[in-house]
Every structure is written in C-alpha cells, then in structure tokens.
Biopython code that builds the backbone (N, CA, C, O; Angstrom):
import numpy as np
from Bio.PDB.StructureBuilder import StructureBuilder

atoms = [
    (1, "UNK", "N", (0.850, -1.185, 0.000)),
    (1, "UNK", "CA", (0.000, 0.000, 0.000)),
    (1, "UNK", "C", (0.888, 1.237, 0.000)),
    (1, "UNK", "O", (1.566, 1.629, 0.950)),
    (2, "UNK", "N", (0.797, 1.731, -1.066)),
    (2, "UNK", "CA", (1.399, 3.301, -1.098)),
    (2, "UNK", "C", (1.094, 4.290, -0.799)),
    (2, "UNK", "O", (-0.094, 4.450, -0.520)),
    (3, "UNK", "N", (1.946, 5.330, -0.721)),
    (3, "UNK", "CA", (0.950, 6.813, -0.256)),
    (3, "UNK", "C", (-0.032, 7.110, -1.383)),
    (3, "UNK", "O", (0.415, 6.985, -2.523)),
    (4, "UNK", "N", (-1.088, 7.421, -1.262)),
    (4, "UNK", "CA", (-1.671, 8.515, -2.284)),
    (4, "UNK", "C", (-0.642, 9.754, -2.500)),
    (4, "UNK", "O", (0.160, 10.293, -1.737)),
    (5, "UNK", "N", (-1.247, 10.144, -4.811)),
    (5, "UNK", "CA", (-0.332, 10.755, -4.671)),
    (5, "UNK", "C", (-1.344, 12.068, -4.744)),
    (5, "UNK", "O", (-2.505, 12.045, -5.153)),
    (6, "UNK", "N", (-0.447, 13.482, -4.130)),
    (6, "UNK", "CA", (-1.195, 14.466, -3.696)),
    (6, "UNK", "C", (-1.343, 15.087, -5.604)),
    (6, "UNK", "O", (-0.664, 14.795, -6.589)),
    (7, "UNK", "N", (-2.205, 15.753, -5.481)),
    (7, "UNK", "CA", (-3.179, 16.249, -6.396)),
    (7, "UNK", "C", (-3.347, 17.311, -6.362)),
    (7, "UNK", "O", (-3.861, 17.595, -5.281)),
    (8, "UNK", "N", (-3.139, 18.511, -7.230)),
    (8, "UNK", "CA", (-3.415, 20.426, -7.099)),
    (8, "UNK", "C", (-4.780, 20.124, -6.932)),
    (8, "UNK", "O", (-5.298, 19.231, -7.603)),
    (9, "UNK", "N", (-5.471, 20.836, -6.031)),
    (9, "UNK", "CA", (-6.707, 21.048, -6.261)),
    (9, "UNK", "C", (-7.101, 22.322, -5.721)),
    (9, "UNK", "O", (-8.244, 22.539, -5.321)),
    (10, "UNK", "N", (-6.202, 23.136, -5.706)),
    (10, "UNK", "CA", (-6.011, 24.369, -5.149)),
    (10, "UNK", "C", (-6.087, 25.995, -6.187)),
    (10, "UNK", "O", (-6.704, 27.054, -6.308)),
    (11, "UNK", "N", (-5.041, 25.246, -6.699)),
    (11, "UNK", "CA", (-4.683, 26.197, -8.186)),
    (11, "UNK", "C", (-5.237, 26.000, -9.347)),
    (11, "UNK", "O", (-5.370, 24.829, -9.702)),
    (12, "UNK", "N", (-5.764, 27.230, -10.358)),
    (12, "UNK", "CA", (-6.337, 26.547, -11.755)),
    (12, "UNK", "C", (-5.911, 27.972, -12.211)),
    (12, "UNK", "O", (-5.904, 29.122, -11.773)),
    (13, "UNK", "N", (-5.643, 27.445, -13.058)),
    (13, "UNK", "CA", (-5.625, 28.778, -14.525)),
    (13, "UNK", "C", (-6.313, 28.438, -15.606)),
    (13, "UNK", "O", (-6.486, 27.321, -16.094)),
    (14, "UNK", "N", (-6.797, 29.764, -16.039)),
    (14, "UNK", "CA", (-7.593, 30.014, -17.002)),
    (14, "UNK", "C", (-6.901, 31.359, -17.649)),
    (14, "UNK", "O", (-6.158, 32.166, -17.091)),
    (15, "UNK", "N", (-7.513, 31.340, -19.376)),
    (15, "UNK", "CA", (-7.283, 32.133, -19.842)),
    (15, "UNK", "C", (-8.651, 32.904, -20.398)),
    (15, "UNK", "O", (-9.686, 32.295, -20.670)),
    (16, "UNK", "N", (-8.511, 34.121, -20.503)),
    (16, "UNK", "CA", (-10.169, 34.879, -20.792)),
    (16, "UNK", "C", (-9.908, 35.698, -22.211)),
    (16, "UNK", "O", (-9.204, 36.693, -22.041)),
    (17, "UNK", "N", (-10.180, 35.557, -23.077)),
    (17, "UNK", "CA", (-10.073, 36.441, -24.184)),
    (17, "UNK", "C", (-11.225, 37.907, -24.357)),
    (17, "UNK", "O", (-12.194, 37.923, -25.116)),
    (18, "UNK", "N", (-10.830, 38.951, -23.518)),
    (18, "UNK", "CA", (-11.913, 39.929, -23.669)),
    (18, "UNK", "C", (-12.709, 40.204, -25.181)),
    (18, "UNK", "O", (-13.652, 40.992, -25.255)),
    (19, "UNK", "N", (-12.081, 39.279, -26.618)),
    (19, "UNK", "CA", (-12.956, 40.035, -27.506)),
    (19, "UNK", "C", (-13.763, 39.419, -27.470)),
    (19, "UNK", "O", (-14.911, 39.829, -27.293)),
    (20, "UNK", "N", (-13.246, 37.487, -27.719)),
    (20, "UNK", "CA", (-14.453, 36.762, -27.856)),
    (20, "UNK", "C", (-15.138, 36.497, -26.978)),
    (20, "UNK", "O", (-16.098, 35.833, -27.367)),
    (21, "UNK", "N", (-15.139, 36.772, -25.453)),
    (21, "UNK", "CA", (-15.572, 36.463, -24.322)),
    (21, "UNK", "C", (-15.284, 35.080, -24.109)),
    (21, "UNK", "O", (-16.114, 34.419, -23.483)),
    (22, "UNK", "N", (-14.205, 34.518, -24.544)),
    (22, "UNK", "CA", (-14.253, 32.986, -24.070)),
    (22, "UNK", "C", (-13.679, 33.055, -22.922)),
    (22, "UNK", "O", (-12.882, 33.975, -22.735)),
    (23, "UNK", "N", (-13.988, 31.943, -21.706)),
    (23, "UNK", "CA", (-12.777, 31.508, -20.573)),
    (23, "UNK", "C", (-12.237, 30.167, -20.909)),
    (23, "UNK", "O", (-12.994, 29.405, -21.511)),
    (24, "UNK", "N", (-11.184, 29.814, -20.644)),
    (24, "UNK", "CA", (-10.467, 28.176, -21.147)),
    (24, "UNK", "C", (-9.733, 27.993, -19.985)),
    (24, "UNK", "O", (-8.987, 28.929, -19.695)),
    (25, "UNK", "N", (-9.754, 26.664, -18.959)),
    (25, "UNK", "CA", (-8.822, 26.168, -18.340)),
    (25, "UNK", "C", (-7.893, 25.871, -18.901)),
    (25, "UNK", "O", (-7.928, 25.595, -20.100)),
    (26, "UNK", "N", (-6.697, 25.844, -18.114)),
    (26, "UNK", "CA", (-5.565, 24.734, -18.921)),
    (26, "UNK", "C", (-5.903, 23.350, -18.493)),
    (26, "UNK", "O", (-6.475, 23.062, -17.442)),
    (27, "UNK", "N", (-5.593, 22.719, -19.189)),
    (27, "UNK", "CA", (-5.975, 21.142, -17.808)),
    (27, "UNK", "C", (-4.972, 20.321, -17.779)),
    (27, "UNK", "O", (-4.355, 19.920, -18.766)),
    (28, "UNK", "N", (-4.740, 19.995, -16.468)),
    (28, "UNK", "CA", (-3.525, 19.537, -15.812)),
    (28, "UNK", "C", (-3.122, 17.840, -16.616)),
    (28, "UNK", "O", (-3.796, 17.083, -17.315)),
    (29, "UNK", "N", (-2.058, 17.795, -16.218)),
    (29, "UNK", "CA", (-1.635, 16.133, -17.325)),
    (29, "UNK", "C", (-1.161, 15.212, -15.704)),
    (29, "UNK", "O", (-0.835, 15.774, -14.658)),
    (30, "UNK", "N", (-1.246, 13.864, -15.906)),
    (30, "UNK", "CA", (-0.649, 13.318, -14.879)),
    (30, "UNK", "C", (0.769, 13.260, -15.398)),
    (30, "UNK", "O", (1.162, 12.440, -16.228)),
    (31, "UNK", "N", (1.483, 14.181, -14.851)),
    (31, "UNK", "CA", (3.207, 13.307, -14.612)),
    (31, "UNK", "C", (3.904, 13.954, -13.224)),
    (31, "UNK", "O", (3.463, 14.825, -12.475)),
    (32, "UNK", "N", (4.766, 13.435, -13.186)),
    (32, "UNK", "CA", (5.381, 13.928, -11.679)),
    (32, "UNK", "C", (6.184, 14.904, -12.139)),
    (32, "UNK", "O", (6.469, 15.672, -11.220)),
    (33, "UNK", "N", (6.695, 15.218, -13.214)),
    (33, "UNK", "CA", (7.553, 16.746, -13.528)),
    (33, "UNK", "C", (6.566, 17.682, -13.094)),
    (33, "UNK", "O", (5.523, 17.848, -13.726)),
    (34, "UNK", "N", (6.891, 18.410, -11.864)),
    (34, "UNK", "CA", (6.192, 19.811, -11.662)),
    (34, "UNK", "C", (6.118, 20.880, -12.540)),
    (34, "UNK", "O", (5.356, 21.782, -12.189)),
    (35, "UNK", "N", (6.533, 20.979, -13.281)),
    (35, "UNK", "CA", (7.166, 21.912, -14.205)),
    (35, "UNK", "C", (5.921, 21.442, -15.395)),
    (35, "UNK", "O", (5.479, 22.290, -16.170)),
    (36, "UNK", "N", (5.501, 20.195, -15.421)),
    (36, "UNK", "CA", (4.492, 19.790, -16.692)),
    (36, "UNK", "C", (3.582, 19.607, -16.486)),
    (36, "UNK", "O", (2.745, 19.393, -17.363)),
    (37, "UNK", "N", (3.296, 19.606, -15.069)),
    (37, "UNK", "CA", (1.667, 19.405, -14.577)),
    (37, "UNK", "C", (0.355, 20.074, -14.958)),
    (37, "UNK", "O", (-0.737, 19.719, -15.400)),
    (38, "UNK", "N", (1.036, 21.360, -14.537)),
    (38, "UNK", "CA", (-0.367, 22.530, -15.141)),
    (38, "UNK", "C", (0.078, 23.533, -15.303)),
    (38, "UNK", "O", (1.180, 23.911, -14.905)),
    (39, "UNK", "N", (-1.091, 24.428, -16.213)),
    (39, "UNK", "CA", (-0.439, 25.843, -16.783)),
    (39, "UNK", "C", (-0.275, 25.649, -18.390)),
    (39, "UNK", "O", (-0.390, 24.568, -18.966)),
    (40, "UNK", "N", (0.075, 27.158, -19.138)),
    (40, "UNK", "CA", (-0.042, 27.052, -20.147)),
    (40, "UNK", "C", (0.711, 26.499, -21.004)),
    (40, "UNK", "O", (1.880, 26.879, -21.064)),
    (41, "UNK", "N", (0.225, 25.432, -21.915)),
    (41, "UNK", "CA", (1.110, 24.355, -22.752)),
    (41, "UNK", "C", (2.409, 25.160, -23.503)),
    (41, "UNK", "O", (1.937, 25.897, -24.368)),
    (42, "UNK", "N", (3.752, 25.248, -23.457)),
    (42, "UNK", "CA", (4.827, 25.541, -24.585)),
    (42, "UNK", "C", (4.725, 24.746, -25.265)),
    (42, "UNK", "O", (5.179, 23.603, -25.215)),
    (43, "UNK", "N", (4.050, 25.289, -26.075)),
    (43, "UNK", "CA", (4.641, 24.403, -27.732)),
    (43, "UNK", "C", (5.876, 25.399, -28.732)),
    (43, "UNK", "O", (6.301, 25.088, -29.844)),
    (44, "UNK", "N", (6.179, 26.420, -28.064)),
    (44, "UNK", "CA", (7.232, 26.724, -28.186)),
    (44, "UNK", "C", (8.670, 26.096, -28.536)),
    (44, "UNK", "O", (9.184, 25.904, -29.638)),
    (45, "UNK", "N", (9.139, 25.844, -27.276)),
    (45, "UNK", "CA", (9.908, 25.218, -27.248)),
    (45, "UNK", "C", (10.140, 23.859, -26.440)),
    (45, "UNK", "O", (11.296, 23.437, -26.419)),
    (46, "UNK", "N", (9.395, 23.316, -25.938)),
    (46, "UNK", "CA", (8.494, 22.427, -25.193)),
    (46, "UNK", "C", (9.353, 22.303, -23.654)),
    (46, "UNK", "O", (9.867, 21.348, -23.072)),
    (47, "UNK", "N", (9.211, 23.911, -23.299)),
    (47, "UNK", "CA", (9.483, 24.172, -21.885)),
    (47, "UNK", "C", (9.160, 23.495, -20.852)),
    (47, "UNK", "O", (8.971, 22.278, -20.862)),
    (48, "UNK", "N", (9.047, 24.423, -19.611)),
    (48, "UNK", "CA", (8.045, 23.874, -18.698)),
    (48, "UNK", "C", (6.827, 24.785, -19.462)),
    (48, "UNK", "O", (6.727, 25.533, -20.434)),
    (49, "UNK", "N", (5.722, 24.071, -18.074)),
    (49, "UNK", "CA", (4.333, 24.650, -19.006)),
    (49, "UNK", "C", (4.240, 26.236, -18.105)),
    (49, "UNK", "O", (4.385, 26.326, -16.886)),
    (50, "UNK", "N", (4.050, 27.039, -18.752)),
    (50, "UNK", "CA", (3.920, 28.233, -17.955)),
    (50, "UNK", "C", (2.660, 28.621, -17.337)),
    (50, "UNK", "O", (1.600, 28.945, -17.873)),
    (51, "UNK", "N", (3.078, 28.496, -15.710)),
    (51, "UNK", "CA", (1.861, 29.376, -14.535)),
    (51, "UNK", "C", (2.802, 30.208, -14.034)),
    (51, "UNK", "O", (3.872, 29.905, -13.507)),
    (52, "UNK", "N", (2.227, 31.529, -14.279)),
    (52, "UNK", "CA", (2.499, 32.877, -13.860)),
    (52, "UNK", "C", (2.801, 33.038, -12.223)),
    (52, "UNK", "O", (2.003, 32.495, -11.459)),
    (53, "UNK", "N", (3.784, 33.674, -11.745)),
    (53, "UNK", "CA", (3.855, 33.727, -10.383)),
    (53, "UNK", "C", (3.660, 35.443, -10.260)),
    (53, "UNK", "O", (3.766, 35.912, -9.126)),
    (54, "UNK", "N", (3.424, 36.234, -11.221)),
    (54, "UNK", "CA", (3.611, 37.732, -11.084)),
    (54, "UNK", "C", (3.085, 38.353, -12.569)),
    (54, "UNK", "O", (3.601, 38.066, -13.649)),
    (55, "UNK", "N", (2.255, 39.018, -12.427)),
    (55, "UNK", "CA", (1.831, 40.318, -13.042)),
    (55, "UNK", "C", (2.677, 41.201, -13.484)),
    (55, "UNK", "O", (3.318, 41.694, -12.556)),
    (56, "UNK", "N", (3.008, 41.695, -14.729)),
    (56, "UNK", "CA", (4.246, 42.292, -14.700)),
    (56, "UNK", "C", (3.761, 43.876, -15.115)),
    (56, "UNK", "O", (4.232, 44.884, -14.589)),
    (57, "UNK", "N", (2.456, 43.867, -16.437)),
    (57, "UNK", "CA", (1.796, 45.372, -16.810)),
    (57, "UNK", "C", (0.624, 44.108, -17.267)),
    (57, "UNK", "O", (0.666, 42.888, -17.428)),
    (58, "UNK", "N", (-0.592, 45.379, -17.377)),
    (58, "UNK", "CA", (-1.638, 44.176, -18.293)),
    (58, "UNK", "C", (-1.456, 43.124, -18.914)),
    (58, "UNK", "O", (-2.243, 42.231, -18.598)),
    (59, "UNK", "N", (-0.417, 42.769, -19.998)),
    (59, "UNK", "CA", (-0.686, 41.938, -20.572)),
    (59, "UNK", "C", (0.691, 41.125, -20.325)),
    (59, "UNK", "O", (0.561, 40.038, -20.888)),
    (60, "UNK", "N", (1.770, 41.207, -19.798)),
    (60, "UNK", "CA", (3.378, 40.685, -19.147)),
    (60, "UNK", "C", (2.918, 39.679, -18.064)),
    (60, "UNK", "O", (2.048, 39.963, -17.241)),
    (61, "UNK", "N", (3.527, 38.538, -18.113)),
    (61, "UNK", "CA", (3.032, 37.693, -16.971)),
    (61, "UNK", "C", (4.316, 37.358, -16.496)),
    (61, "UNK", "O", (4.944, 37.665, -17.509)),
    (62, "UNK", "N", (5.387, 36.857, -15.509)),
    (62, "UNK", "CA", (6.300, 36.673, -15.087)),
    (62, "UNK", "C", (6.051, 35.011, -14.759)),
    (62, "UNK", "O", (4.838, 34.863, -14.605)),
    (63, "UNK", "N", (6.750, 33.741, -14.601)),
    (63, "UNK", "CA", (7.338, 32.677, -13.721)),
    (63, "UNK", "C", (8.704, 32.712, -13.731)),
    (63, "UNK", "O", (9.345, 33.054, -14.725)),
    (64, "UNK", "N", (9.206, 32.375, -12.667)),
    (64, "UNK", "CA", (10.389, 31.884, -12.272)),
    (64, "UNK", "C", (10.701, 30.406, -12.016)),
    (64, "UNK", "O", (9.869, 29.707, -11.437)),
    (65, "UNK", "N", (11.772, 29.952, -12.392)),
    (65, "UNK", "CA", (12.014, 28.149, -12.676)),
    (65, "UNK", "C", (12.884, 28.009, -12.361)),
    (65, "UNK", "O", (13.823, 28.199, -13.134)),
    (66, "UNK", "N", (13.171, 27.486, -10.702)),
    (66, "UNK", "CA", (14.888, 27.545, -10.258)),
    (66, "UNK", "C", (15.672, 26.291, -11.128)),
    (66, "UNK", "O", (15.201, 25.245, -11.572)),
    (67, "UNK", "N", (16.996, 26.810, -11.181)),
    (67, "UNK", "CA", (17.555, 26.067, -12.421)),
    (67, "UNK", "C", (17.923, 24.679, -12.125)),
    (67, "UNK", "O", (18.528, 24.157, -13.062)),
    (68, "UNK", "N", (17.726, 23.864, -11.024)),
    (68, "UNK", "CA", (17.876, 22.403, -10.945)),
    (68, "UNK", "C", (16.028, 21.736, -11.530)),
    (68, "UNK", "O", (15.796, 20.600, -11.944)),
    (69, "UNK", "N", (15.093, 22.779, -11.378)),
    (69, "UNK", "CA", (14.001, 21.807, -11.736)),
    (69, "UNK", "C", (14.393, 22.238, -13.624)),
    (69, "UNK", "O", (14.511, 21.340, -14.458)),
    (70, "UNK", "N", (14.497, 23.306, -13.876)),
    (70, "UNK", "CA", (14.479, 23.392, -15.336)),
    (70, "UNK", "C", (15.405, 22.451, -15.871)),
    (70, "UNK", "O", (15.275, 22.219, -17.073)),
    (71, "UNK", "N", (16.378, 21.811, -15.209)),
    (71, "UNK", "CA", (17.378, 20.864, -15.834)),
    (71, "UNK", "C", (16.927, 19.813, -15.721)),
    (71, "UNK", "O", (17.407, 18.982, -16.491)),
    (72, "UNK", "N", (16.070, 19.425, -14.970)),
    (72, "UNK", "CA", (15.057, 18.088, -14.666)),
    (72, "UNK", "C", (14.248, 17.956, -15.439)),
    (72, "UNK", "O", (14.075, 16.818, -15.878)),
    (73, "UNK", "N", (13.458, 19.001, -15.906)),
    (73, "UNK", "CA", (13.025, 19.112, -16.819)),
    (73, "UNK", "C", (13.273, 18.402, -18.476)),
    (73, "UNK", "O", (12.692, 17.433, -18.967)),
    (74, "UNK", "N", (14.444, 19.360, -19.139)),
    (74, "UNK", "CA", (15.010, 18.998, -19.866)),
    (74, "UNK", "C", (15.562, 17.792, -19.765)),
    (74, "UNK", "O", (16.036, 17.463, -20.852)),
    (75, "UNK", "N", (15.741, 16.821, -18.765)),
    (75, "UNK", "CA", (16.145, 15.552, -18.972)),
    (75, "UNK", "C", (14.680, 14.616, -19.049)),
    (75, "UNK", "O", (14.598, 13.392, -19.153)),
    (76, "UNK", "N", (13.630, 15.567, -18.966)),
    (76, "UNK", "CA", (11.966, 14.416, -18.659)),
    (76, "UNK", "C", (11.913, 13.656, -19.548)),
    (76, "UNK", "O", (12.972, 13.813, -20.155)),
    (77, "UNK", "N", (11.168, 12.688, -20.174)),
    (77, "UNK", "CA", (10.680, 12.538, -21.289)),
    (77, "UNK", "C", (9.353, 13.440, -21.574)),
    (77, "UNK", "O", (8.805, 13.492, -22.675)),
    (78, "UNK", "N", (9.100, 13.853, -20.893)),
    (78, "UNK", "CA", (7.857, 15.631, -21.176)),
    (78, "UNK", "C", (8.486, 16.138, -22.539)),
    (78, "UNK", "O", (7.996, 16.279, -23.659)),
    (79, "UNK", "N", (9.802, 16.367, -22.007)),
    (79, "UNK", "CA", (10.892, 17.574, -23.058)),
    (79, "UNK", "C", (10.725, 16.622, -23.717)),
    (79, "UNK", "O", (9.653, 16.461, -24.301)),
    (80, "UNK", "N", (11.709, 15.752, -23.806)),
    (80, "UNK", "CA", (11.945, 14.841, -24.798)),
    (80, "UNK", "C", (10.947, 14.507, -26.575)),
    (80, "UNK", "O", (11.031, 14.729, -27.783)),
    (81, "UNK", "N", (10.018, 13.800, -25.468)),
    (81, "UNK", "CA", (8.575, 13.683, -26.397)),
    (81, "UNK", "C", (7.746, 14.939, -26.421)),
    (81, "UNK", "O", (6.541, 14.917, -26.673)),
    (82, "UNK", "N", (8.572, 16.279, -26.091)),
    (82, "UNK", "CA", (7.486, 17.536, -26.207)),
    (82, "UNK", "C", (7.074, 17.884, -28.117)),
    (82, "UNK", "O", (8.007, 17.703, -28.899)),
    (83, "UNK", "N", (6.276, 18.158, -28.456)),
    (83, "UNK", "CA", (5.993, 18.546, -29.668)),
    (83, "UNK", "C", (6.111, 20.131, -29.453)),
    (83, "UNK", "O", (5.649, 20.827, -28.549)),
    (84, "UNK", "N", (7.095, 20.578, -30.888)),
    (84, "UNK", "CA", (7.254, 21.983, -31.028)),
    (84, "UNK", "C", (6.963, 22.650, -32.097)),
    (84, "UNK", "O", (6.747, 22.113, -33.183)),
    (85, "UNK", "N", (6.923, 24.140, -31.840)),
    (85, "UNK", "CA", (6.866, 24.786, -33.462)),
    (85, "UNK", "C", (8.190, 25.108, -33.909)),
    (85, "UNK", "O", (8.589, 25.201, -35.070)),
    (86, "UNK", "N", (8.898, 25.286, -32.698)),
    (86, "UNK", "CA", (10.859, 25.318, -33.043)),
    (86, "UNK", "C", (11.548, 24.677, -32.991)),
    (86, "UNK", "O", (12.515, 25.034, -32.318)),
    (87, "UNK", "N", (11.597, 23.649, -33.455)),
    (87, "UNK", "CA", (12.870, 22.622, -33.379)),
    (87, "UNK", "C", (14.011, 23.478, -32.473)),
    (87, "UNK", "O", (14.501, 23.115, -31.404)),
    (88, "UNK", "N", (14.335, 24.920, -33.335)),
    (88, "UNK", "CA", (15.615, 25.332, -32.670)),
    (88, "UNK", "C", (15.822, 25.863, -31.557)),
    (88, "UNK", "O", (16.872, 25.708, -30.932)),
    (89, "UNK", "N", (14.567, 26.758, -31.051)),
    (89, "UNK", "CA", (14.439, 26.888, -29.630)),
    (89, "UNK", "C", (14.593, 25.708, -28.892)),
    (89, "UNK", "O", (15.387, 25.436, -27.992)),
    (90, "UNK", "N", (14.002, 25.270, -29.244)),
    (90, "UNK", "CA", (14.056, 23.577, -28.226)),
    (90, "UNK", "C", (15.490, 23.200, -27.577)),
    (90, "UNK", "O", (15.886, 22.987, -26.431)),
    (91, "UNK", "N", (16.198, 23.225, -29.134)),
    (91, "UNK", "CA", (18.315, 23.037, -28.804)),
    (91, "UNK", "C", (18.132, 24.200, -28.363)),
    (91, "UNK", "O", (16.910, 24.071, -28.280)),
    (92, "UNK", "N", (18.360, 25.552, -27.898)),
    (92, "UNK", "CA", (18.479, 26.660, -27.649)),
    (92, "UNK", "C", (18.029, 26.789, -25.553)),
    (92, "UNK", "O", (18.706, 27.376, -24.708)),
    (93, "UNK", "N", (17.060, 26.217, -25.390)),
    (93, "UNK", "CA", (16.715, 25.799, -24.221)),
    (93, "UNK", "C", (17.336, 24.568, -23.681)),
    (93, "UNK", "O", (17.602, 24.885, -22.521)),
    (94, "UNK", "N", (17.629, 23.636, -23.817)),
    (94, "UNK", "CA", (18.302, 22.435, -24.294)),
    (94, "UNK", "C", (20.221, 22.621, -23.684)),
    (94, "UNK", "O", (20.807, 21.976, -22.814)),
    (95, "UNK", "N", (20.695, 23.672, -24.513)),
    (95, "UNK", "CA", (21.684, 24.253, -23.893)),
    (95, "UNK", "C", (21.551, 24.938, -22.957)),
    (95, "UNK", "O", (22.417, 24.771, -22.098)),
    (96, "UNK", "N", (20.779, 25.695, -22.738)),
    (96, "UNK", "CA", (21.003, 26.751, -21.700)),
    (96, "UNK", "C", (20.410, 25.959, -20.399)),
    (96, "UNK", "O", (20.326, 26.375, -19.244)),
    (97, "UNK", "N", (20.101, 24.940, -20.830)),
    (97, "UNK", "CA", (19.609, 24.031, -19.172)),
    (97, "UNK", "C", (21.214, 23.234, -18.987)),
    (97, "UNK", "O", (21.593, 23.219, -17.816)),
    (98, "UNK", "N", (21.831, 22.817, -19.638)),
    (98, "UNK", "CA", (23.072, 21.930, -19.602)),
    (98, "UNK", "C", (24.050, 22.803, -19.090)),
    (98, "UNK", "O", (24.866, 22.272, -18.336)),
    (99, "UNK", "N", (24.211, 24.328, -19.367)),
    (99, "UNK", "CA", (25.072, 25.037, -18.960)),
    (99, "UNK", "C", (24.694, 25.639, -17.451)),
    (99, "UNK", "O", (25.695, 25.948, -16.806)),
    (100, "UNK", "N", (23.587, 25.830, -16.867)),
    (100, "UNK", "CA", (23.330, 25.528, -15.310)),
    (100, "UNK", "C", (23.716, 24.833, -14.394)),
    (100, "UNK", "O", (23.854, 23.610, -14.400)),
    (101, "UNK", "N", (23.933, 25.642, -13.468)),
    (101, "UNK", "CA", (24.547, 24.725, -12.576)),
    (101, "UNK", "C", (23.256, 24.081, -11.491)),
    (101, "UNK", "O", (22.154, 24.187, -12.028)),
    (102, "UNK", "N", (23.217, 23.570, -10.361)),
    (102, "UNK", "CA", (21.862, 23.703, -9.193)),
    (102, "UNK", "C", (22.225, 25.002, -8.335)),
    (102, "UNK", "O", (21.327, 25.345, -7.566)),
    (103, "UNK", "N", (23.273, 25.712, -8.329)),
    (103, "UNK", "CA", (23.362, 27.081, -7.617)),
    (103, "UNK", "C", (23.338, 28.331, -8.540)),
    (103, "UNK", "O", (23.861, 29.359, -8.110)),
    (104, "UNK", "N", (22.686, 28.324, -9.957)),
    (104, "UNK", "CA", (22.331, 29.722, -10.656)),
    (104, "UNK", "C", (21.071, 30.149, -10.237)),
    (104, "UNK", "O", (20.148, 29.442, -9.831)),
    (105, "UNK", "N", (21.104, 31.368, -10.368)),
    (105, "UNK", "CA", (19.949, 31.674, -10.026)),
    (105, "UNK", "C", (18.585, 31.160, -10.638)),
    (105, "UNK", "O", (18.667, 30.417, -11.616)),
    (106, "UNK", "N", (17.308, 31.499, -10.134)),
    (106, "UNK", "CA", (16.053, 31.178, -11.385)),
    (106, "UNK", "C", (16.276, 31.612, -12.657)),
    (106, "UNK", "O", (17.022, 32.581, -12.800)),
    (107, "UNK", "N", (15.715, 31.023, -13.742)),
    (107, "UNK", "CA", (15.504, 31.449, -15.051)),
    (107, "UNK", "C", (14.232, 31.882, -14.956)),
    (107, "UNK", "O", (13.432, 31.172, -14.347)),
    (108, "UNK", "N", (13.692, 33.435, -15.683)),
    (108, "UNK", "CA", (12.902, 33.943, -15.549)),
    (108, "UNK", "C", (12.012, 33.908, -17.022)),
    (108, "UNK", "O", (12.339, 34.544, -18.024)),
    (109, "UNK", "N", (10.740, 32.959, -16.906)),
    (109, "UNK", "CA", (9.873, 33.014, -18.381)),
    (109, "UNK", "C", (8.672, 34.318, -18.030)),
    (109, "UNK", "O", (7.930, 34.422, -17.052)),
    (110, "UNK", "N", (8.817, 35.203, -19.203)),
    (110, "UNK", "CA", (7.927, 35.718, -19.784)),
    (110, "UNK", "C", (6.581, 35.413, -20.777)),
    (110, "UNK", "O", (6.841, 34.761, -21.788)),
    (111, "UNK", "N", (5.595, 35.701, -20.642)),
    (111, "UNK", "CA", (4.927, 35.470, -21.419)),
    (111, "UNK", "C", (4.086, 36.867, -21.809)),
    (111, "UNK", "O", (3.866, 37.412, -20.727)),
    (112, "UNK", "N", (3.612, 37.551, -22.717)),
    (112, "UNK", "CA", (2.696, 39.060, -23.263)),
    (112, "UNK", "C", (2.154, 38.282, -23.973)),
    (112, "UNK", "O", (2.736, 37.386, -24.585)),
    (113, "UNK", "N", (0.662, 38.560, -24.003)),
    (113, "UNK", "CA", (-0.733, 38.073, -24.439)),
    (113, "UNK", "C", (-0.868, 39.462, -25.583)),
    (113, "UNK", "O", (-0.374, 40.514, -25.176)),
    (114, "UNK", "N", (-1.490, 39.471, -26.918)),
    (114, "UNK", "CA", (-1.821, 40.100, -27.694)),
    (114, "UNK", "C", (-3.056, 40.559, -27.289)),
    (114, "UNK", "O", (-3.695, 41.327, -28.008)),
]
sb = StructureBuilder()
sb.init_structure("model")
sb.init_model(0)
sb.init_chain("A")
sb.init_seg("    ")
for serial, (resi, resn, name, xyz) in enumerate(atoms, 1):
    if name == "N":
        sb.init_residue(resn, " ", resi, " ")
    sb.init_atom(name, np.array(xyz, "f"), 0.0, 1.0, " ", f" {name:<3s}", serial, name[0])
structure = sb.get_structure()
C-alpha cells in the first residue's frame, strides 16, 4: 500500500479572451515533472508549461524556474517527447539548461498576451 499521490486542487488557470468572451482552463496532465503538470502548454519550445507567479503590466506575466528543476526538466521525457513549433528553440533551451549549474539563479519566463 502506497501513499496517495497528492493532487493540485487548489490552483487553476484560465485564460479569458476579452474580444471573444471565451474563458479556457488549462488542464492539468498526470506526470510527476512539476514543471508539466499545469499551466499554459509551450509548444514553443516544449518548456516547462507556464503558470504565472507575477503580473508584470496588463498583458506581461512573469514565472520563475529555479535552475535544478528546469534541468530536470530537460532531462523528462515531457521535453523529450514535447511537440514543437521550433525545433531550434528547443536546442536553444536544451543548452542553456546543460550550462546551469543547481546554484544559478532562477531562469525567468515571460509570457505578453496580444
């Protein structure tokens, strides 16, 4: 008998588009990478998934990703098997997680909504 495993049921994000009036959850995936659980999908570069920790102006959203989970990350099979629109971002993130150490500071993702 194992522990149960704990479950967000705390946090949700949504996104609201003021023209069309839509609201959209993100919806959470089962894996144990924190970083891939919930929040908005990168298909970017198949990051972590971005939840905002800070408001930056209307439309600027701030997270921070201390650099031993972002390197955990990049070793997931999340990354791995992530589907992208950049192949080259992908190597571009890819390096810049390999060149981290576990004592750099956070890497800071941006995101601005149109």
């Amino acid at each position: 008998m194992g522990l149960p495993k704990k479950r967000n049921t705390a946090n949700a994000l949504g996104v609201y588009n003021k023209q069309t009036r839509d609201f959209v959850f993100c919806q959470p995936t089962s894996t144990d990478n924190p970083l891939f659980a919930s929040g908005i999908y990168n298909d970017i570069d198949a990051g972590p998934r971005f939840f905002p920790k800070q408001m930056v102006n209307d439309s600027t959203m701030v997270m921070w990703v201390p650099a031993n989970q972002l390197k955990d990350h990049v070793a997931s099979d999340d990354f791995k098997n992530g589907s992208t629109k950049y192949p080259e971002k992908k190597r571009k993130l890819q390096e810049l997680a390999e060149s981290l150490t576990e004592y750099d500071n956070p890497v800071l993702m941006f995101v601005t909504f149109r």
